[in-house]
C-alpha positions in Angstrom: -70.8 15.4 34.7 -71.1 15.7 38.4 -67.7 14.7 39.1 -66.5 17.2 36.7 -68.7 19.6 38.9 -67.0 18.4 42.0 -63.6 19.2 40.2 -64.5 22.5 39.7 -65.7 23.4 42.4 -62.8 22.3 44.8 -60.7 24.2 42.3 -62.7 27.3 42.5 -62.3 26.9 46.6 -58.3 26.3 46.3 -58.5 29.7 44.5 -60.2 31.4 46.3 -58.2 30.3 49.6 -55.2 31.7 47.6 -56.5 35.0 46.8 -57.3 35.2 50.7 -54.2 34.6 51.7 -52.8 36.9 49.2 -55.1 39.7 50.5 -54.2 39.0 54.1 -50.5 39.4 53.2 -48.4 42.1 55.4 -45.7 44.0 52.9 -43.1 42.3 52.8 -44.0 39.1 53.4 -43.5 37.9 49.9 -40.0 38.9 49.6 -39.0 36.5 52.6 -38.2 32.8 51.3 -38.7 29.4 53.1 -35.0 28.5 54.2 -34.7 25.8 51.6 -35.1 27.6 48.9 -33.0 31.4 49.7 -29.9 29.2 49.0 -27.0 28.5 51.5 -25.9 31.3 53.7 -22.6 32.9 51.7 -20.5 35.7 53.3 -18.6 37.5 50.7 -14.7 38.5 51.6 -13.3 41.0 49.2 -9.7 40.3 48.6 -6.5 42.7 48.1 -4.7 40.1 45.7 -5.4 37.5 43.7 -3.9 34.3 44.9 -2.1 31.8 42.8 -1.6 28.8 45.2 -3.8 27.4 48.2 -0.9 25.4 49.0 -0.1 25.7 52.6 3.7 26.1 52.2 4.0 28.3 49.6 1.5 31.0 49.8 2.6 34.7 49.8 -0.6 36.8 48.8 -2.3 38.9 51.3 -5.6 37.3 52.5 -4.0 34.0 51.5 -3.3 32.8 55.0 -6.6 33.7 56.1 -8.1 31.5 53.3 -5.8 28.7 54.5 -7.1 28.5 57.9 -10.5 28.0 56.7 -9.2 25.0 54.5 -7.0 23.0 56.5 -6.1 22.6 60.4 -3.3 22.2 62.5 -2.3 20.1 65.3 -3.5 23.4 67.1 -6.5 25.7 66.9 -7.6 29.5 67.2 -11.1 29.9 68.6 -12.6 32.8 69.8 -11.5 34.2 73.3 -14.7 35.9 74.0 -13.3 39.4 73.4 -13.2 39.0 69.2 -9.1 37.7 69.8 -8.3 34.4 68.8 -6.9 32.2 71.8 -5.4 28.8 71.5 -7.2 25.4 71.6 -6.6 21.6 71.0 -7.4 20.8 66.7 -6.2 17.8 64.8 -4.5 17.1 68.1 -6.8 16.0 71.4 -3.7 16.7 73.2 0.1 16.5 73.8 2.5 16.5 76.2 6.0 18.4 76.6 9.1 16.9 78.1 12.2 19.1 78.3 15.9 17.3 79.2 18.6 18.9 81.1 19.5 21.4 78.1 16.5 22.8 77.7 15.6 21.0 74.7 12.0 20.5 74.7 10.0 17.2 73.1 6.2 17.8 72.5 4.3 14.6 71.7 1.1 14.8 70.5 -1.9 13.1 70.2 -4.1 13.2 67.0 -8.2 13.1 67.2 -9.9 10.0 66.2 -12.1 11.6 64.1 -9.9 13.9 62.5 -10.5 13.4 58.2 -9.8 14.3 55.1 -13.0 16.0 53.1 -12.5 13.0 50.8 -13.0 10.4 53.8 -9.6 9.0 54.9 -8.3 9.9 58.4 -5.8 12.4 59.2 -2.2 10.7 60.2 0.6 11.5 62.1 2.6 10.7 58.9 0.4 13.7 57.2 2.6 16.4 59.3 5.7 14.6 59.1 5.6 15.1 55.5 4.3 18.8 55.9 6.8 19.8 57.9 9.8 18.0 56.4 8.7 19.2 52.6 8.6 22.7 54.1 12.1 22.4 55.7 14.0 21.1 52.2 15.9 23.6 50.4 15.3 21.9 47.6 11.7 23.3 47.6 12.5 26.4 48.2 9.1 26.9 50.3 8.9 31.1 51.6 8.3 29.8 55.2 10.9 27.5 56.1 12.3 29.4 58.8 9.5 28.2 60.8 10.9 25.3 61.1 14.3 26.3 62.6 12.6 26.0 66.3 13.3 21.8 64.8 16.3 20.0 65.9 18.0 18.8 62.8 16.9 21.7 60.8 20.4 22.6 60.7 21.6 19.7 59.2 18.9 19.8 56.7 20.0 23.3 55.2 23.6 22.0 55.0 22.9 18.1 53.7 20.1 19.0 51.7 18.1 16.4 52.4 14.3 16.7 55.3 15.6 13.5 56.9 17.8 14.5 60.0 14.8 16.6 60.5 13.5 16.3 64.2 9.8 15.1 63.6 8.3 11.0 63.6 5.1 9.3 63.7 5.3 6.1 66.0 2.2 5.0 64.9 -0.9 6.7 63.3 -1.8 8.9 66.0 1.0 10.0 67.4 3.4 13.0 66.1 6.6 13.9 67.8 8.9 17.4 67.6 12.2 17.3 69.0 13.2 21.0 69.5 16.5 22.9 69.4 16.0 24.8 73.0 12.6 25.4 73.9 11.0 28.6 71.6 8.4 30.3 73.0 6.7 31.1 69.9 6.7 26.9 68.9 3.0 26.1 69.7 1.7 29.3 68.3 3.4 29.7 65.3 4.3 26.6 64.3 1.6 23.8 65.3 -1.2 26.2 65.0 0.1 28.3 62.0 -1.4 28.4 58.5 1.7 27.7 56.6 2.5 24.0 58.3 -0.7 22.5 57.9 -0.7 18.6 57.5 -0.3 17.3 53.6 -0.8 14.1 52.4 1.9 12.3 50.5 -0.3 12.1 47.6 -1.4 15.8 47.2 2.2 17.7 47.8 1.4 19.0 44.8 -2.3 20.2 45.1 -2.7 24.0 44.8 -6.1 24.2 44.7 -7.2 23.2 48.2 -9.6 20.4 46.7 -8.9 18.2 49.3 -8.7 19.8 52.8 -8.8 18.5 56.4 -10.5 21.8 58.0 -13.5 23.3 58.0 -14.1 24.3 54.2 -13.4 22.8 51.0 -12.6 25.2 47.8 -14.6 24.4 44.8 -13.6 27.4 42.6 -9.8 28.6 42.5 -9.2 31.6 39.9 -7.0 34.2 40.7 -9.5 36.7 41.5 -12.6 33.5 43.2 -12.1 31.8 46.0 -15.1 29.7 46.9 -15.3 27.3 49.9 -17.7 25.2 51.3 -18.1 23.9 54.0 -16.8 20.5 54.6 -19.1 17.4 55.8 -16.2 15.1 57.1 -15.3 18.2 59.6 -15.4 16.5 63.3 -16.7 20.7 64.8 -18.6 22.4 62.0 -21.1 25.4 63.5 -24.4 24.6 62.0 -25.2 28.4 61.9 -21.8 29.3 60.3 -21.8 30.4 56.7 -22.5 27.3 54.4 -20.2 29.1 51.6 -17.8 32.0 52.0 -16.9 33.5 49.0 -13.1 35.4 48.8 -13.2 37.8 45.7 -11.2 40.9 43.6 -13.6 43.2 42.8 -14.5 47.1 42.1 -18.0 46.6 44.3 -18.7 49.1 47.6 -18.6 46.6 50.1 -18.8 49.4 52.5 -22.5 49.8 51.9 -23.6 46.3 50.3 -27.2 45.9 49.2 -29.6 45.1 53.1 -29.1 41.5 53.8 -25.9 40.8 52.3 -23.6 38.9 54.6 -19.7 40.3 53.5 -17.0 41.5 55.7 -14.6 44.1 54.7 -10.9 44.6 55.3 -9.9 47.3 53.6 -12.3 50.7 54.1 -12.3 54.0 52.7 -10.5 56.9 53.6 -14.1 58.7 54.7 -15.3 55.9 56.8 -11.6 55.8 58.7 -12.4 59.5 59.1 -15.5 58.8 60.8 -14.0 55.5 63.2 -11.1 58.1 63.8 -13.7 61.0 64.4 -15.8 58.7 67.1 -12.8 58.1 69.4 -13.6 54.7 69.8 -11.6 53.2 67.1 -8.0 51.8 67.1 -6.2 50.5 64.1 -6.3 46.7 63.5 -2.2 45.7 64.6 0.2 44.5 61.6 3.3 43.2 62.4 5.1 46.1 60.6 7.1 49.1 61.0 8.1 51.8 59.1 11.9 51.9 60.1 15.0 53.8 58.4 18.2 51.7 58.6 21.6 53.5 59.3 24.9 52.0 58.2 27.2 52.1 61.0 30.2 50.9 59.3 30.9 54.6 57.4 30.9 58.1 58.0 28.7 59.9 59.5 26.6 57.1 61.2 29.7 55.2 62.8 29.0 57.6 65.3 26.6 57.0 67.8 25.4 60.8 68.2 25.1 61.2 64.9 22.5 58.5 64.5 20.9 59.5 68.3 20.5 63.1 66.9 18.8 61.5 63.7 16.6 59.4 65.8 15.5 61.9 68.3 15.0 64.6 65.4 12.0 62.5 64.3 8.6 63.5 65.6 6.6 60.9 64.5 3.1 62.1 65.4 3.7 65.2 62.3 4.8 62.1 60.1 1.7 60.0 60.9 -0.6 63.4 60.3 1.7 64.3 57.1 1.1 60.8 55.7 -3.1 60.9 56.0 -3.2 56.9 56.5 -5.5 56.8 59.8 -4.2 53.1 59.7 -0.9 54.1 60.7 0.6 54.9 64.1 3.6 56.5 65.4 6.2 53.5 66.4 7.5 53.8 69.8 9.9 51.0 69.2 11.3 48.9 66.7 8.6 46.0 67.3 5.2 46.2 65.7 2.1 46.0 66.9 0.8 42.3 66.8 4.0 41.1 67.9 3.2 38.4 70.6 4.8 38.9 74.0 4.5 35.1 75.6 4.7 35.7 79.4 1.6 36.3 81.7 -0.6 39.2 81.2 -0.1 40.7 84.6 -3.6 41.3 86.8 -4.5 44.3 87.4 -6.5 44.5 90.6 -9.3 47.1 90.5 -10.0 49.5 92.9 -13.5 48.3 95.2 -15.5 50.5 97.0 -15.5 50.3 100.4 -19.0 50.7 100.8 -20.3 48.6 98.0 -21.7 45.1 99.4 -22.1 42.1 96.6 -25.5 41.5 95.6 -26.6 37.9 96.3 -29.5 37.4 93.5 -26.6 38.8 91.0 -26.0 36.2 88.2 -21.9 35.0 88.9 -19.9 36.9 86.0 -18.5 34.3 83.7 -14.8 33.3 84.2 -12.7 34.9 80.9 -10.5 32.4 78.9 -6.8 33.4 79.9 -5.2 35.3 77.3 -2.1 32.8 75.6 -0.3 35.8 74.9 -0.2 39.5 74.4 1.2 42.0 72.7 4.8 42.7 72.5 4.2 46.5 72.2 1.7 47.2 74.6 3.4 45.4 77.3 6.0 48.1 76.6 4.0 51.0 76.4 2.3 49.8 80.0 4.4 48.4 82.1 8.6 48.2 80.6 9.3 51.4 79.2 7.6 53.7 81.6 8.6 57.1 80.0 7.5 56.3 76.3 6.6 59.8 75.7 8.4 62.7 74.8 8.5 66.3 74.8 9.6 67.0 71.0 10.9 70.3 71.6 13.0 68.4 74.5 14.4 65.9 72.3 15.1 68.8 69.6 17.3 70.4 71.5 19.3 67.7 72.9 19.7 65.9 69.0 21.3 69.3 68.4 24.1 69.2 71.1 24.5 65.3 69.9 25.5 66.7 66.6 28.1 69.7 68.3 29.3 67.0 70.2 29.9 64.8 66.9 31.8 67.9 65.0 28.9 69.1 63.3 27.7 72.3 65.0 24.3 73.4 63.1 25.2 70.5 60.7 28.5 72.4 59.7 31.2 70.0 57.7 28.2 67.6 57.3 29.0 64.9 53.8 26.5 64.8 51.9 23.8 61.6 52.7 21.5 60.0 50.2 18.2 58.8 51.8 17.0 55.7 49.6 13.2 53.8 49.6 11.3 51.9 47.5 7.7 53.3 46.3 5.9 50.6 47.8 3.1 51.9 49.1 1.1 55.7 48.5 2.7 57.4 51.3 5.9 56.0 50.8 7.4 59.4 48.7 5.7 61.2 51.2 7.1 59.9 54.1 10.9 60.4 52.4 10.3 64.0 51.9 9.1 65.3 55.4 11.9 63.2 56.7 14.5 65.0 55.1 12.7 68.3 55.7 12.5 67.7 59.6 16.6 66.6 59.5 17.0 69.9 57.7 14.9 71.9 60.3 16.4 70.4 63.1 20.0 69.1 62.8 21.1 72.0 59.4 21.9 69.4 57.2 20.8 68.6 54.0 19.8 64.5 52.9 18.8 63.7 49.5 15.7 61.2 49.1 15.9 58.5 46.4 13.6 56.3 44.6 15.0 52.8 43.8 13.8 49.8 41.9 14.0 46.6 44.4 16.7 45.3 42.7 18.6 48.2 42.6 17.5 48.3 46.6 19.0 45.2 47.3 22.3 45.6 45.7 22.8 48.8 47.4 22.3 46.7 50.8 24.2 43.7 50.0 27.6 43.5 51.1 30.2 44.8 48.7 32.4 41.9 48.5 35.7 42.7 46.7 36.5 41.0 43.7 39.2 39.0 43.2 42.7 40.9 42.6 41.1 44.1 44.3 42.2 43.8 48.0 45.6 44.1 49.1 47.3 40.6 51.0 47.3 43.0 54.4 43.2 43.8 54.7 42.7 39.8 52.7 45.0 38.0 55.6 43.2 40.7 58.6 40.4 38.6 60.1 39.0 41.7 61.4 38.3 43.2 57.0 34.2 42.5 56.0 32.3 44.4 53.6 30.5 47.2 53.4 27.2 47.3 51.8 27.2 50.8 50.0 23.5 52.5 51.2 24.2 55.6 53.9 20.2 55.4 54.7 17.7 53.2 53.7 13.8 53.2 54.5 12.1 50.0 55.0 9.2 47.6 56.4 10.9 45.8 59.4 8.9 42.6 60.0 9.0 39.8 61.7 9.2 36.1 59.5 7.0 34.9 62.9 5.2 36.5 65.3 7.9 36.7 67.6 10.1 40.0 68.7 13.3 38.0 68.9 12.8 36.9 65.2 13.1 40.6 64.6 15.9 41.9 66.9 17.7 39.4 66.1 18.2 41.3 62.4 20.8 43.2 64.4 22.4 40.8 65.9 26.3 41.2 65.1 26.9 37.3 64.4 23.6 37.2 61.5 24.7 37.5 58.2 21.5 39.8 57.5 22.8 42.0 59.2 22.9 44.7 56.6 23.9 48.1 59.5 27.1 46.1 60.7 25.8 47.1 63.7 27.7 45.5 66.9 26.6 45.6 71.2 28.1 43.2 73.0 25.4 43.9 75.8 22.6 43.3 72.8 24.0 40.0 72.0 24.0 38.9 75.0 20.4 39.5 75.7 19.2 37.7 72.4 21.5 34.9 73.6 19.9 34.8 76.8 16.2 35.1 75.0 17.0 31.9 73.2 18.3 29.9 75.7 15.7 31.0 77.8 13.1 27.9 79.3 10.5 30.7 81.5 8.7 32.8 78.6 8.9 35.5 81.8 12.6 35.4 81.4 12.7 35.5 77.9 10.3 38.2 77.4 12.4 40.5 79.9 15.7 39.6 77.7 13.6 40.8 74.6 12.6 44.1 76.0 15.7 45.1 77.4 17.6 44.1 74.1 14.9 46.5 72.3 15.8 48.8 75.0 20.0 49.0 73.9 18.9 49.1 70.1 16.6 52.5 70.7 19.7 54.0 72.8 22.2 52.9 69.9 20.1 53.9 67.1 21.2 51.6 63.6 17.9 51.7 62.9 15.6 54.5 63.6 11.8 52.8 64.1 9.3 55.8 62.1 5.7 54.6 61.7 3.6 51.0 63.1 1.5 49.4 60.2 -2.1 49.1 60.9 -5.4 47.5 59.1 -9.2 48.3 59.5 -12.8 46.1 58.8 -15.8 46.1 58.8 -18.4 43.6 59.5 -22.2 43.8 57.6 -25.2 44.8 60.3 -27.1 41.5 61.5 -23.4 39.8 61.6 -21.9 38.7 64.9 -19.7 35.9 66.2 -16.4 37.0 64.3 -12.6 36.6 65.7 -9.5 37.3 64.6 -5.4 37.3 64.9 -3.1 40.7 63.7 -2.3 40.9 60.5 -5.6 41.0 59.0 -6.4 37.4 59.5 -10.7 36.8 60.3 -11.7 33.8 61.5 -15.1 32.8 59.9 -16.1 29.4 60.8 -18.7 31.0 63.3 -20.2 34.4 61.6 -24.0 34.3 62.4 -26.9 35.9 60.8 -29.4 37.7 64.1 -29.2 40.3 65.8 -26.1 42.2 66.1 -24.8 45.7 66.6 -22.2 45.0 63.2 
């Protein structure tokens, strides 16, 4: 009986203790969980598309190669640069060397990490990239991103034997992972050993498409078209302990502009009302995407053979009333053929500022911290700054001068001008849009009347394609004349021009007369020459030069008439800091934390 007392009454005092505490309680305080049991920190990623592969070489999606960097790592690295840009650093690779011989063919051996593993245990092997990079280079495969690895010696002979093996990559041992290069591209390290689509692969997962089995950061343990779910890896030699635990990539209809308090997500897409209001503040520039808005002329038939013809097109564009008339704050008039986001690889140059006389240094002040040097920068900005010094125009200037182009041409107030059909493919909202004030503004300004047109892809492509004769149609005179080649049938054709690497010579060189892609048949000597030059090039000072001139000629010569820049916007929940990123929408996640944070 007394022990049953004793019971009762040390139950009666563990009650009341609780109903104490319970009073004593600020609001509030009940909603906030014990870290162990408010589950693992997720941030949620909507996505644009749904993705049907996690396999490195072969995915297309958009927000696919940002999932991919979170899964796997390359020889190379992007952390943060300390202004929210990623910068290069040393990943699967502690380090390598580069040796260049008296062609200027550069060998970069490098060095892989001790501790670099697989999520299921087993280290990560030279042997691993080899097989990456050779799978991604056979035609046989028929991988989206081979032309990465035409920076390779042997990649020729690959294409033309159809077999990886003359393909200039080897392990010596474990550890060690050799590139043999054909000249020495600037854009190699960058976009090749720290790229998303030439991440290492195992012999025994080539075929794994559901990024299972990863040597980065994250593992994915759901894969559905429209669910991504990663988390984080354990086997990971430089996992941030205050990094999300569990990002989560998703399709869905939910406003992750204004998510319930708390919730961790990042948004890449936002509305047309909250552009309004980044446009409104002043502070706010689009996010660069290596993409512009262009309208190809084909020089090799009337009227754009002529080189005022297509100069009075190009200066009868006022870009700024196309960027308004379209009403996508994300875009931005193009100044030049090359996007935003396109990487220029020579030295940012210093800018020394301006020190007041009077002003002596404090001596208690703290020593400002020394900023990480930028590997590159962009390709249009250095031009806007520092290359093409008169980048802006007087419209009513360039009006009046496109119509003495034309009198000049035989087509006084577009008198005697054929008739010119305009085609695009409805790709995106403004698309339609953009066709119709284009051919309003030629009518304004140069009399003449274009017809727009909207064609399915294929129809698109065939309209592009050269029209080869078939066989009995050409006479033995134009067969036997070395100088006959076809001619695709388009007049004028709207469409995304976009580099397959971040690299401005990758696009140029679309007009290059000697590239079969080259859909304008447009020919300069003096433009040749400087993408020659560019790709011979050792010093990325040299070559840069080369690249802007080149860009330079192509404006002047006008086969391709560069309309609107592509651009991208985010948005990062409050309480969120720590994130980085490259163009082209890619985030890097790995070190998002939860504290304070201006968002």
């Amino acid at each position: 009986m007394g022990s049953i007392k004793k019971k009762c009454k040390s139950l009666l005092c563990v009650l009341l203790g609780l109903l104490l505490c319970a009073c004593g309680e600020k609001p509030g305080d009940s909603e906030v969980l014990p870290p162990e049991e408010s589950g693992p920190y997720t941030l949620t990623v909507p996505m644009d598309e749904p993705q049907t592969t996690l396999s490195p070489a072969a995915v297309t999606e958009n927000g696919g190669e940002m999932i991919l960097y979170h899964l796997f790592e390359n020889l190379l690295r992007w952390e943060d640069g300390g202004d929210g840009w990623a910068v290069l650093a040393n990943g699967q690779a502690e380090s390598y060397t580069v040796e260049t011989d008296y062609a200027g063919n550069a060998t970069y051996t490098f060095t892989l990490r001790e501790d670099a593993k697989w999520s299921d245990g087993r280290a990560v092997t030279a042997e691993d990239f080899v097989t990456a990079w050779q799978r991604l280079a056979d035609p046989a495969n028929e991988l989206p991103h081979r032309e990465l690895m035409s920076a390779v010696a042997g990649f020729g002979e690959v294409l033309e034997d159809g077999t990886p093996a003359p393909l200039g990559v080897s392990a010596p041992d474990s550890r060690t992972f050799v590139a043999v290069l054909k000249g020495s591209p600037a854009w190699f390290l960058e976009e090749v050993c720290a790229g998303a689509y030439t991440m290492p692969i195992r012999s025994d997962l080539v075929n794994q498409s559901t990024g299972a089995i990863t040597n980065g950061a994250y593992t994915a343990t759901t894969f559905h078209r429209g669910q991504v779910v990663l988390e984080r890896s354990e086997t990971y030699y430089n996992n941030d302990p205050l990094g999300p635990e569990v990002i989560q990539f998703q399709t869905a209809a939910a406003d992750y502009e204004d998510p319930p308090a708390g919730e961790p997500v990042l948004t890449t897409s936002l509305s047309d009302q909250r552009l309004q209001e980044l446009s409104d503040s002043g502070l706010w520039t689009p996010e660069p995407v290596t993409g512009t808005y262009g309208v190809l002329l084909n020089t090799l038939t009337v009227p754009f053979d002529d080189v005022n013809v297509r100069m009075a097109f190009h200066l009868a564009v006022d870009r700024q009333a196309l960027t308004d008339a379209v009403g996508n704050l994300t875009l931005r008039p193009a100044p030049g053929v090359v996007p935003y986001g396109v990487s220029d690889y020579s030295a940012r140059p210093v800018v020394e500022e301006d020190v007041e006389e009077d002003a002596l240094p404090d001596p208690n002040a703290e020593p400002e911290p020394e900023k990480p040097a930028p590997t590159c920068w962009d390709f249009r900005a250095h031009s806007l700054e520092l290359v093409t010094a008169e980048h802006t125009h007087d419209y009513e200037t360039d009006r009046s001068y496109a119509q003495a182009l034309m009198a000049n041409a035989g087509y006084p107030g577009g008198s005697g001008f054929p008739a010119v059909e305009y085609i695009y493919v409805e790709q995106t909202v403004w698309d339609g849009t953009l066709a119709s004030a284009l051919c309003e503004m030629w009518k304004e300004t140069l009399g003449v009347s274009i017809s727009a047109r909207e064609v399915s892809r294929s129809e698109y492509d065939a309209l592009l394609a050269p029209a080869v004769p078939e066989e009995g149609e050409e006479d033995t005179e134009a067969a036997e004349s070395s100088e006959t080649e076809p001619v695709p049938a388009f007049q004028m054709a709207g469409q995304v021009l976009s580099p397959a690497y971040s690299d401005a010579g990758a696009l140029l060189n679309c007009w290059h007369s000697g590239n079969e892609a080259n859909v304008t048949g447009y020919a300069s000597d003096a433009f040749d020459i400087l993408l020659d030059a560019a790709r011979s090039a050792v010093s990325p000072d040299a070559r840069d030069a080369y690249l802007h001139d080149a860009e330079a000629i192509l404006l002047k010569d006008s086969p391709v008439i560069p309309i609107l820049c592509q651009g991208g916007s985010f948005q990062l929940s409050e309480g969120l800091d720590g994130l980085y990123r490259a163009p082209d929408g890619v985030f890097f996640l790995y070190s998002v934390h939860r504290g304070n944070s201006d968002g």
